[in-house]
C-alpha atoms as an extended CHARMM CRD file, in Angstrom:
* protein
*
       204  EXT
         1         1  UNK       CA              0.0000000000        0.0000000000        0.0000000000  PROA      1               0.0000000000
         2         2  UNK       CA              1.0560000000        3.5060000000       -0.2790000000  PROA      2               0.0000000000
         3         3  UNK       CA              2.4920000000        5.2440000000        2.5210000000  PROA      3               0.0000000000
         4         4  UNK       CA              1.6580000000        9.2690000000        3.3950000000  PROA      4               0.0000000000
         5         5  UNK       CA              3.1090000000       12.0720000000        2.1180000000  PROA      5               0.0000000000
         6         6  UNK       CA              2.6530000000       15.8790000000        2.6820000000  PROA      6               0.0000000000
         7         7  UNK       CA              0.2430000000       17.2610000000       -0.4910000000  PROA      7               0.0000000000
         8         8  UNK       CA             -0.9070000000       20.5230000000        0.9450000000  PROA      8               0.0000000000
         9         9  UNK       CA             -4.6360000000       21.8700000000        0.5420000000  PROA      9               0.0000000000
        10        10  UNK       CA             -6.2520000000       22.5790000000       -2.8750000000  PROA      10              0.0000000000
        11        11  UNK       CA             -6.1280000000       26.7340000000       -3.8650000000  PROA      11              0.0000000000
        12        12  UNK       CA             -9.5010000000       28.1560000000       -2.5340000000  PROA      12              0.0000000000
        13        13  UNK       CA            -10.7650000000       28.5570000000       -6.3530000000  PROA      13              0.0000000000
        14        14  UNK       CA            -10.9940000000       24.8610000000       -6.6770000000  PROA      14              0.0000000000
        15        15  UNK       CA            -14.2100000000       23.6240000000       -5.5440000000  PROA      15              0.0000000000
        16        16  UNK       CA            -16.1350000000       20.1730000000       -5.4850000000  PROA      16              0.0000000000
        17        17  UNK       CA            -19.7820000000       20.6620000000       -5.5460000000  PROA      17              0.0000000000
        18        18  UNK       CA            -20.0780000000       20.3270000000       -9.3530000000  PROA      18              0.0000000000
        19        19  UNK       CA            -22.0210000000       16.4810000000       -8.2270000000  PROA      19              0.0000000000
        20        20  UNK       CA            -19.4760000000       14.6800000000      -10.8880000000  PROA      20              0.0000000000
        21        21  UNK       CA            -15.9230000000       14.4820000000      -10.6840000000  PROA      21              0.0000000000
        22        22  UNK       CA            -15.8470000000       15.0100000000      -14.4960000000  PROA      22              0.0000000000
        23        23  UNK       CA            -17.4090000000       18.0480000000      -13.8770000000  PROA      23              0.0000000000
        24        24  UNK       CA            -15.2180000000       19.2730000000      -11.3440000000  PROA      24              0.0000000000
        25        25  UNK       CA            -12.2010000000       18.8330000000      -13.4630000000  PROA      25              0.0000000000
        26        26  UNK       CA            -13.9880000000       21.2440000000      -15.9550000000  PROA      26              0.0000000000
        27        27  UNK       CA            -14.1180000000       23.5640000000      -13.7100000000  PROA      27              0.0000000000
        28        28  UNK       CA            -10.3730000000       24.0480000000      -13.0960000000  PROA      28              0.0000000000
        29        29  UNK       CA            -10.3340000000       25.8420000000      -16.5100000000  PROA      29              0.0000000000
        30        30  UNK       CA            -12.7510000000       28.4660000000      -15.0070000000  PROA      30              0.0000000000
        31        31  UNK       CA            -10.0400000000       31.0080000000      -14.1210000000  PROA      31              0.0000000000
        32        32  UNK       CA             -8.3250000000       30.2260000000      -17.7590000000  PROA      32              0.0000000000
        33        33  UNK       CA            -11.7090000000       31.1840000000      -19.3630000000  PROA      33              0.0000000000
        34        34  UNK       CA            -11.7980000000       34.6060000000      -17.7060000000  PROA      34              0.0000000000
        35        35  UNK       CA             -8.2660000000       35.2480000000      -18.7430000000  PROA      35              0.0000000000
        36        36  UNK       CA             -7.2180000000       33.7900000000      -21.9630000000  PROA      36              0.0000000000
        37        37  UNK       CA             -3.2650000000       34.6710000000      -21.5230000000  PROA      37              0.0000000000
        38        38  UNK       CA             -2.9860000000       33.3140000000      -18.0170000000  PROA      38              0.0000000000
        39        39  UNK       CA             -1.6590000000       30.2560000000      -16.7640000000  PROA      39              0.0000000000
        40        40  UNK       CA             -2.9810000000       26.7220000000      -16.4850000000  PROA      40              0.0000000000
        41        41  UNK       CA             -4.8260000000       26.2460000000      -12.9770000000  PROA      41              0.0000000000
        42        42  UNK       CA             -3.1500000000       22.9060000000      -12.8250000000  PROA      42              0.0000000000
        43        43  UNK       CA              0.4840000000       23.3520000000      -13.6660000000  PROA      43              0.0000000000
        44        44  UNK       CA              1.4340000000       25.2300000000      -10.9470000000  PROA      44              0.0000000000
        45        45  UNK       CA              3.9810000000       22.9910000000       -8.3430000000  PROA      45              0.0000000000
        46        46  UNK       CA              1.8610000000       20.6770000000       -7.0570000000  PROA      46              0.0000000000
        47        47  UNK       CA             -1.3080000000       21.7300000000       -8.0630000000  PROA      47              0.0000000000
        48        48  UNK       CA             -2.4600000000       19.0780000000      -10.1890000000  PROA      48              0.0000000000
        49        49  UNK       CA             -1.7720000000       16.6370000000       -7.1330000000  PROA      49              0.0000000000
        50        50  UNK       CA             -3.9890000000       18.8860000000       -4.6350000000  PROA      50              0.0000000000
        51        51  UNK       CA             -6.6670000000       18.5240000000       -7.3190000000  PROA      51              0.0000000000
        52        52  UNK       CA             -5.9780000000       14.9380000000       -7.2180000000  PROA      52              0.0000000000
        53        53  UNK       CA             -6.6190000000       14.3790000000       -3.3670000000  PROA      53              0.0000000000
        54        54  UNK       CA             -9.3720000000       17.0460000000       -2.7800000000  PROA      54              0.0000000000
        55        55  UNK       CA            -11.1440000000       15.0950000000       -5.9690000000  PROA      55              0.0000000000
        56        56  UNK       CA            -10.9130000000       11.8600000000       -3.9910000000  PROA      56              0.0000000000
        57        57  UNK       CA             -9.3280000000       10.2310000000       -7.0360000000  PROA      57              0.0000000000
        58        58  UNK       CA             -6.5250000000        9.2730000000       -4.4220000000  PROA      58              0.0000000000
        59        59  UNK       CA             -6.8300000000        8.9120000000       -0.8380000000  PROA      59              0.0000000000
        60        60  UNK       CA             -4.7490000000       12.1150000000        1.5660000000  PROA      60              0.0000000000
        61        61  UNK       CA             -1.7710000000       11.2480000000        2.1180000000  PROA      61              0.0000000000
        62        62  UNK       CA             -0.9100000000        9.1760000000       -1.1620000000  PROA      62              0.0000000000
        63        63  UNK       CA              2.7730000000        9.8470000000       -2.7610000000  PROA      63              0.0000000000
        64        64  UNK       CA              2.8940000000       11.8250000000       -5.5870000000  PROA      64              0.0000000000
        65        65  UNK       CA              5.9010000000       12.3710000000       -6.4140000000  PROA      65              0.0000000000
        66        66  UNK       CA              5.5400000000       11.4660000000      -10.6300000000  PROA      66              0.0000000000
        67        67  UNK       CA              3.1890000000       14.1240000000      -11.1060000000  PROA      67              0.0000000000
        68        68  UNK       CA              4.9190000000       16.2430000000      -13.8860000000  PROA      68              0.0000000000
        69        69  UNK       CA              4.2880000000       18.7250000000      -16.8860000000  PROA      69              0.0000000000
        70        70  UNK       CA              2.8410000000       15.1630000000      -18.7630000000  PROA      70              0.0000000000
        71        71  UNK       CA              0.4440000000       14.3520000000      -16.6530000000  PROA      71              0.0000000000
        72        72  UNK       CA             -1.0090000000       18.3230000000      -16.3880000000  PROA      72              0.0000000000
        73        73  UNK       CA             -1.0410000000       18.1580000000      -20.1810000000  PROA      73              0.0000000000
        74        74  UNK       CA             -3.1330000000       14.4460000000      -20.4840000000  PROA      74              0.0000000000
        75        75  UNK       CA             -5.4360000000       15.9970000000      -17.8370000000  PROA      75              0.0000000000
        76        76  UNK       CA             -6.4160000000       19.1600000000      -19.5630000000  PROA      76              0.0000000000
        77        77  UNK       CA             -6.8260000000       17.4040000000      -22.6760000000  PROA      77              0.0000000000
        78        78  UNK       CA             -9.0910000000       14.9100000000      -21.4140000000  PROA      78              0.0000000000
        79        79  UNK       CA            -10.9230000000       18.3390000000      -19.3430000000  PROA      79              0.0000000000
        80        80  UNK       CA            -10.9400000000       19.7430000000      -22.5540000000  PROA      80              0.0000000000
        81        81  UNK       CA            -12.6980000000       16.9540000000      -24.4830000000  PROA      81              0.0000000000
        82        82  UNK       CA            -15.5950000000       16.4120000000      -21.4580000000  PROA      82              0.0000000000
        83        83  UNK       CA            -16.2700000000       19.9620000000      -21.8430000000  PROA      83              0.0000000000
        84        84  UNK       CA            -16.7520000000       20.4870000000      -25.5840000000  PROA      84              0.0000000000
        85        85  UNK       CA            -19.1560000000       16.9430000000      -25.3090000000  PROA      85              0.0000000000
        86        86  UNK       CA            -20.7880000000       18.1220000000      -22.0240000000  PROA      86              0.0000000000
        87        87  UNK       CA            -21.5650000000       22.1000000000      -23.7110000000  PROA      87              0.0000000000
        88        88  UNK       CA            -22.2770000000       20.4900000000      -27.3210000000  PROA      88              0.0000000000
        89        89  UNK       CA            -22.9900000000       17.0730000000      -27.3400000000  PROA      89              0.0000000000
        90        90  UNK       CA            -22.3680000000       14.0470000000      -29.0430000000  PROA      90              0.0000000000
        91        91  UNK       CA            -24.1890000000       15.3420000000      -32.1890000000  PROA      91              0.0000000000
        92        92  UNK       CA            -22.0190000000       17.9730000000      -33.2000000000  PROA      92              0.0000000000
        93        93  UNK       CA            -19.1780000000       16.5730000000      -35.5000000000  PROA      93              0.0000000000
        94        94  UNK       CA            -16.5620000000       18.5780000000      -33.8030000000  PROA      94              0.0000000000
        95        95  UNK       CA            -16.8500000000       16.2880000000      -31.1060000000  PROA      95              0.0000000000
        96        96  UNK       CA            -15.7010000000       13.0800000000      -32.4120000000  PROA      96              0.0000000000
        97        97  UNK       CA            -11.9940000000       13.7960000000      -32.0320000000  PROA      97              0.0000000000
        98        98  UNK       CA            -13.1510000000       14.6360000000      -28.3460000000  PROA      98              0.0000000000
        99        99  UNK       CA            -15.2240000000       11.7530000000      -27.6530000000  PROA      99              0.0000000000
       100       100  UNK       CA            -12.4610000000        9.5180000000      -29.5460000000  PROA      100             0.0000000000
       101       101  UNK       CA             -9.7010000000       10.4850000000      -26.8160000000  PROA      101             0.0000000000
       102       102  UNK       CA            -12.5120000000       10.1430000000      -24.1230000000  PROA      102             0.0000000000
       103       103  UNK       CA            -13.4680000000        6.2250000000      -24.6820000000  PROA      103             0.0000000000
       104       104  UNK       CA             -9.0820000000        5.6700000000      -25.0600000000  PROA      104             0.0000000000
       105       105  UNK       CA             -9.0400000000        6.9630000000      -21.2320000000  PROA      105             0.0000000000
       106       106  UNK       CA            -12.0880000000        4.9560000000      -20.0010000000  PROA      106             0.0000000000
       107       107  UNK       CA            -10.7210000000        1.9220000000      -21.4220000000  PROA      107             0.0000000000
       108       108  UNK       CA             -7.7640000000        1.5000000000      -19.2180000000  PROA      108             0.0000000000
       109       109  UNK       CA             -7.4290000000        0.2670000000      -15.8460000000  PROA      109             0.0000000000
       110       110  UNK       CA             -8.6350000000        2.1900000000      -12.9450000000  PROA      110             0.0000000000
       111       111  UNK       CA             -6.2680000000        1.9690000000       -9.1480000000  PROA      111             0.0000000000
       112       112  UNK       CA             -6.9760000000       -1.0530000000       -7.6430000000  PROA      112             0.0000000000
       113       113  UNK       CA             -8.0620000000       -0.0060000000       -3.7330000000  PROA      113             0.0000000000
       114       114  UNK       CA             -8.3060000000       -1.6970000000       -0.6720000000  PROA      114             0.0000000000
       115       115  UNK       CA             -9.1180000000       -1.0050000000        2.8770000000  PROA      115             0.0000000000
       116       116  UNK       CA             -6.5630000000       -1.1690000000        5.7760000000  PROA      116             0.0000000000
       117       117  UNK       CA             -5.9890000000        0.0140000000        9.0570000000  PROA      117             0.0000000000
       118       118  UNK       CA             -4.3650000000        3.7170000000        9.7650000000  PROA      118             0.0000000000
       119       119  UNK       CA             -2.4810000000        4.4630000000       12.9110000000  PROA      119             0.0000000000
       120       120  UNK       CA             -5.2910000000        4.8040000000       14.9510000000  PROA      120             0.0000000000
       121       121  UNK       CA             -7.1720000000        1.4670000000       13.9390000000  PROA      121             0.0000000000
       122       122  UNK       CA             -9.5800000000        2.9550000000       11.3270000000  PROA      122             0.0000000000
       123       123  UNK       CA            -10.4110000000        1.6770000000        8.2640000000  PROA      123             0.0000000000
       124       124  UNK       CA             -9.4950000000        3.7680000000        5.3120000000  PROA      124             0.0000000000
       125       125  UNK       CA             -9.2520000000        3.6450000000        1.5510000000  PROA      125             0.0000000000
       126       126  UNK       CA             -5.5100000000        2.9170000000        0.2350000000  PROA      126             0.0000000000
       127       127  UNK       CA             -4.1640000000        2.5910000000       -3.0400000000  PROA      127             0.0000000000
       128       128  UNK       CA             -2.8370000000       -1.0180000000       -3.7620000000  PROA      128             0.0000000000
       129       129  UNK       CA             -0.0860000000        0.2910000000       -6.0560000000  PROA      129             0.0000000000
       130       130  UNK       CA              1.4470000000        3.9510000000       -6.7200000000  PROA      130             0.0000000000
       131       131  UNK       CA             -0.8970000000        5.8760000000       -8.9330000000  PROA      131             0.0000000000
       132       132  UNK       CA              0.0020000000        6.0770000000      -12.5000000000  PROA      132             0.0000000000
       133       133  UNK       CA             -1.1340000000        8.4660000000      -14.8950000000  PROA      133             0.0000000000
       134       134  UNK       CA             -3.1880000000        6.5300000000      -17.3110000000  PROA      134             0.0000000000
       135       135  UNK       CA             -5.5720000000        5.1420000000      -14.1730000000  PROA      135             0.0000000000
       136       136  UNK       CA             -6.2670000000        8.3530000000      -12.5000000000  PROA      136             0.0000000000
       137       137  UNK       CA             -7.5890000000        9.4310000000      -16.4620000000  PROA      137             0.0000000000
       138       138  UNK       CA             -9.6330000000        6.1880000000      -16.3930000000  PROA      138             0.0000000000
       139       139  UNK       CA            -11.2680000000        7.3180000000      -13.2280000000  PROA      139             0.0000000000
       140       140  UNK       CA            -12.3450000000       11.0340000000      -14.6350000000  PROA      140             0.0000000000
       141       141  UNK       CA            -13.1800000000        9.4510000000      -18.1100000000  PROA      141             0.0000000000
       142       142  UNK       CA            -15.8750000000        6.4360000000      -16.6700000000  PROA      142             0.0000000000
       143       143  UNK       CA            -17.5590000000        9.1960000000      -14.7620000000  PROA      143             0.0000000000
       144       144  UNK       CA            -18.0380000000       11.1640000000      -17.4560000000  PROA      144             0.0000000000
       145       145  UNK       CA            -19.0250000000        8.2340000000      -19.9600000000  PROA      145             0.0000000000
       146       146  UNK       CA            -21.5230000000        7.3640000000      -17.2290000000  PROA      146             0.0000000000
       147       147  UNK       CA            -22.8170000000       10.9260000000      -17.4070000000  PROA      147             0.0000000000
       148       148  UNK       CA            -23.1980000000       11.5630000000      -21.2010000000  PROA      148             0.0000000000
       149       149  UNK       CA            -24.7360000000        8.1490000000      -21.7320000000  PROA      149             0.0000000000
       150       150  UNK       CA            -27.3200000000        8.3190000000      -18.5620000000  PROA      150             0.0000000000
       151       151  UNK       CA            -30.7180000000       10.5640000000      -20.1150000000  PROA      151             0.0000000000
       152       152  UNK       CA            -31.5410000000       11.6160000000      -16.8010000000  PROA      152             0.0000000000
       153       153  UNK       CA            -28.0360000000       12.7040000000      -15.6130000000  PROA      153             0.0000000000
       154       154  UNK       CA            -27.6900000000       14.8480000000      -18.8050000000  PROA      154             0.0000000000
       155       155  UNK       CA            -31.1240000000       16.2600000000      -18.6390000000  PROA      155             0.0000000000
       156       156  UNK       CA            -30.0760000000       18.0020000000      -15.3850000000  PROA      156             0.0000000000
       157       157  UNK       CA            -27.1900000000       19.5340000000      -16.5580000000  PROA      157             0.0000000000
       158       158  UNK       CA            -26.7350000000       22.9980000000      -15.9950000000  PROA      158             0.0000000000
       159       159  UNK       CA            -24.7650000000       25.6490000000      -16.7760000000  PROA      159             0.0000000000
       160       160  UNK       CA            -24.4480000000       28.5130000000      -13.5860000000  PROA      160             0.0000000000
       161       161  UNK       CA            -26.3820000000       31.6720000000      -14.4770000000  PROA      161             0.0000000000
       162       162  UNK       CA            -24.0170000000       33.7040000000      -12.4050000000  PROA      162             0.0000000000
       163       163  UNK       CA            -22.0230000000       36.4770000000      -14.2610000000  PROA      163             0.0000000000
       164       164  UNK       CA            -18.6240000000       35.4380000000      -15.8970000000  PROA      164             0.0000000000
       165       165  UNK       CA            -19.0380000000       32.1010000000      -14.2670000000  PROA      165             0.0000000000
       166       166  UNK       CA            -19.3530000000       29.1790000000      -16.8420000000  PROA      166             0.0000000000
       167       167  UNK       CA            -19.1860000000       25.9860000000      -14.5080000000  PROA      167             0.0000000000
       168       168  UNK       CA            -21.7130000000       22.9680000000      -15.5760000000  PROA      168             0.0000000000
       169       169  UNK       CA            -23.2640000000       21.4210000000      -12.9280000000  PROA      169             0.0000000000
       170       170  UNK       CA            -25.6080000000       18.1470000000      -11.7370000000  PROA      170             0.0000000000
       171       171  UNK       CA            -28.8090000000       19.6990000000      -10.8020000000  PROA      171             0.0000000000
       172       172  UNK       CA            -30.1850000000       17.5930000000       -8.1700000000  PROA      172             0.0000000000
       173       173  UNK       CA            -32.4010000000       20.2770000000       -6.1560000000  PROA      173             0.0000000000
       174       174  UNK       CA            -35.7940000000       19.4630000000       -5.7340000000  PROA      174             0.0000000000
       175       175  UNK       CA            -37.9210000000       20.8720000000       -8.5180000000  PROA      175             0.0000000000
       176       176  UNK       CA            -35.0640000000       20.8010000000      -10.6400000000  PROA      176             0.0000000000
       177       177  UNK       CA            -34.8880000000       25.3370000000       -9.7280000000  PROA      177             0.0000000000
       178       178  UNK       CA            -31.2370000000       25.3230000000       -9.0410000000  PROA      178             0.0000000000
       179       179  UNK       CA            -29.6110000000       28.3310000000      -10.7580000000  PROA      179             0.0000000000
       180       180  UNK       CA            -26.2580000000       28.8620000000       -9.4730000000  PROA      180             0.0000000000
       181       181  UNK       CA            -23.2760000000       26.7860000000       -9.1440000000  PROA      181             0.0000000000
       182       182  UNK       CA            -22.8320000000       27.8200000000       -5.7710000000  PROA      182             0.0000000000
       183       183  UNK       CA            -25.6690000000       29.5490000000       -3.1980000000  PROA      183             0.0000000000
       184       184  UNK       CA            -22.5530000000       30.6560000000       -1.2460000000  PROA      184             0.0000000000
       185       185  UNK       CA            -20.5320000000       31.9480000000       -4.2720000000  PROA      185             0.0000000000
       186       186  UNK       CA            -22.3140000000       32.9300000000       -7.4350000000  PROA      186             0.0000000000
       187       187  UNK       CA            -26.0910000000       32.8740000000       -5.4350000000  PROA      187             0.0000000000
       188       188  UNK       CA            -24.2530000000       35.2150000000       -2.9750000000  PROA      188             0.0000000000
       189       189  UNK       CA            -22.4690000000       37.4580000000       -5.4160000000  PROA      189             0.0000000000
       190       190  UNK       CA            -25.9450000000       38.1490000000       -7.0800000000  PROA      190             0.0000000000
       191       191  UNK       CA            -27.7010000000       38.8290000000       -3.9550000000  PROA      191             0.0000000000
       192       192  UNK       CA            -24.8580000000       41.6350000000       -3.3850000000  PROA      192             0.0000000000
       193       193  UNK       CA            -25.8470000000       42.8370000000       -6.5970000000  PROA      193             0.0000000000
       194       194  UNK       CA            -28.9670000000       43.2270000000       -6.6190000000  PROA      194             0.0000000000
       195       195  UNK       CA            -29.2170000000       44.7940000000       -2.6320000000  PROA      195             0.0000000000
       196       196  UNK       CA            -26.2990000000       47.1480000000       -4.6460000000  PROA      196             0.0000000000
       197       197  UNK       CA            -28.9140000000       48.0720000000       -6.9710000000  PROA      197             0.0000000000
       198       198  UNK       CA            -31.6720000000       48.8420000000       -5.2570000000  PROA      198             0.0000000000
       199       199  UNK       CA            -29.8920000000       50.8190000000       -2.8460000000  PROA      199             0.0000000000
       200       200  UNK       CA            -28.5890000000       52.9050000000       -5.7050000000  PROA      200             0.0000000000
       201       201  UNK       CA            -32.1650000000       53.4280000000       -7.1910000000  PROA      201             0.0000000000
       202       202  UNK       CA            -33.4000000000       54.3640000000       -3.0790000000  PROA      202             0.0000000000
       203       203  UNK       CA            -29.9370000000       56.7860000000       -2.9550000000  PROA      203             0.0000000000
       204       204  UNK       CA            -30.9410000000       58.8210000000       -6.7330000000  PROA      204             0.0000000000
């Protein structure tokens, strides 16, 4: 089994509410979307292993140490391809280069995992092997396979309605009413707003 290591916390933009994994690797490309010319969310040092852990695609604690400039790059292709077939669809022919690379992840081998013992007697999940590249992708990939061929999943896709945000999410509220990606981010941001506004129309 793997032993720990110390991957610090994810950056504060990253979040994990998106109700897929798929989707929340789409979502790392929300501060490239805003700014075309800045830098990959997930190349930073270390980054794309904080994604890794605060995903749950490997347990806290797993080594990490082969995490390099290839694995950022297979990553944000295979982010790349779930979000032109999440936003467009299978339909669209400029998606079967996208879904082609997408079926060639989900085919391989996901980490095998097992449960052992920590310290303090606890069961927890541990990797039976180091992670490698390839399985990680298969893990992202099946999810979002599972999503684009599951009707109901798809029809409660959504994209946030909150201004300059673009994340997709899995609308799961009850009436199907959801409208922002986050109450506490986006929801919040518009309620600012909008007390902005009308005490601007109260103060003229």
């Amino acid at each position: 089994m793997t032993a720990a290591t110390g991957v610090g916390p994810y950056p504060s933009q990253w979040r994990f509410d998106s109700g897929r994994v798929c989707l929340d690797l789409v979502a790392t490309a929300q501060e490239t979307d805003r700014r075309a010319d800045g830098p990959e969310p997930l190349a930073g040092t270390g980054q794309l292993a904080r994604w890794l852990v605060g995903a749950g695609l490997v347990p806290a604690g797993t080594p990490l140490h082969g995490v390099d400039g290839a694995w950022v790059a297979r990553f944000v292709e295979l982010r790349d391809c779930i979000d032109r077939l999440v936003r467009t669809g299978p339909g669209e022919g400029r998606a079967d280069d996208a879904l082609e690379v997408l079926n060639a992840r989900a085919q391989k081998a996901p980490p095998g995992i097992a449960a052992v013992k920590d310290g303090k007697g606890t069961l927890v999940r541990a990797l039976c092997a180091p992670p490698e590249c390839a399985a990680l992708l298969a893990l992202v990939a099946r999810d979002a396979v599972d999503l684009l061929t599951d009707p109901v999943a798809r029809s409660r896709l959504r994209q946030c309605e909150g201004d300059n945000c673009r994340r997709v999410y899995l609308d799961t509220s009850r009436g199907r009413r959801r409208r922002w990606c986050s109450s506490e981010v986006c929801g919040n941001r518009e309620r600012v707003a909008r007390h902005r506004r009308k005490a601007s129309v109260k103060e003229s």
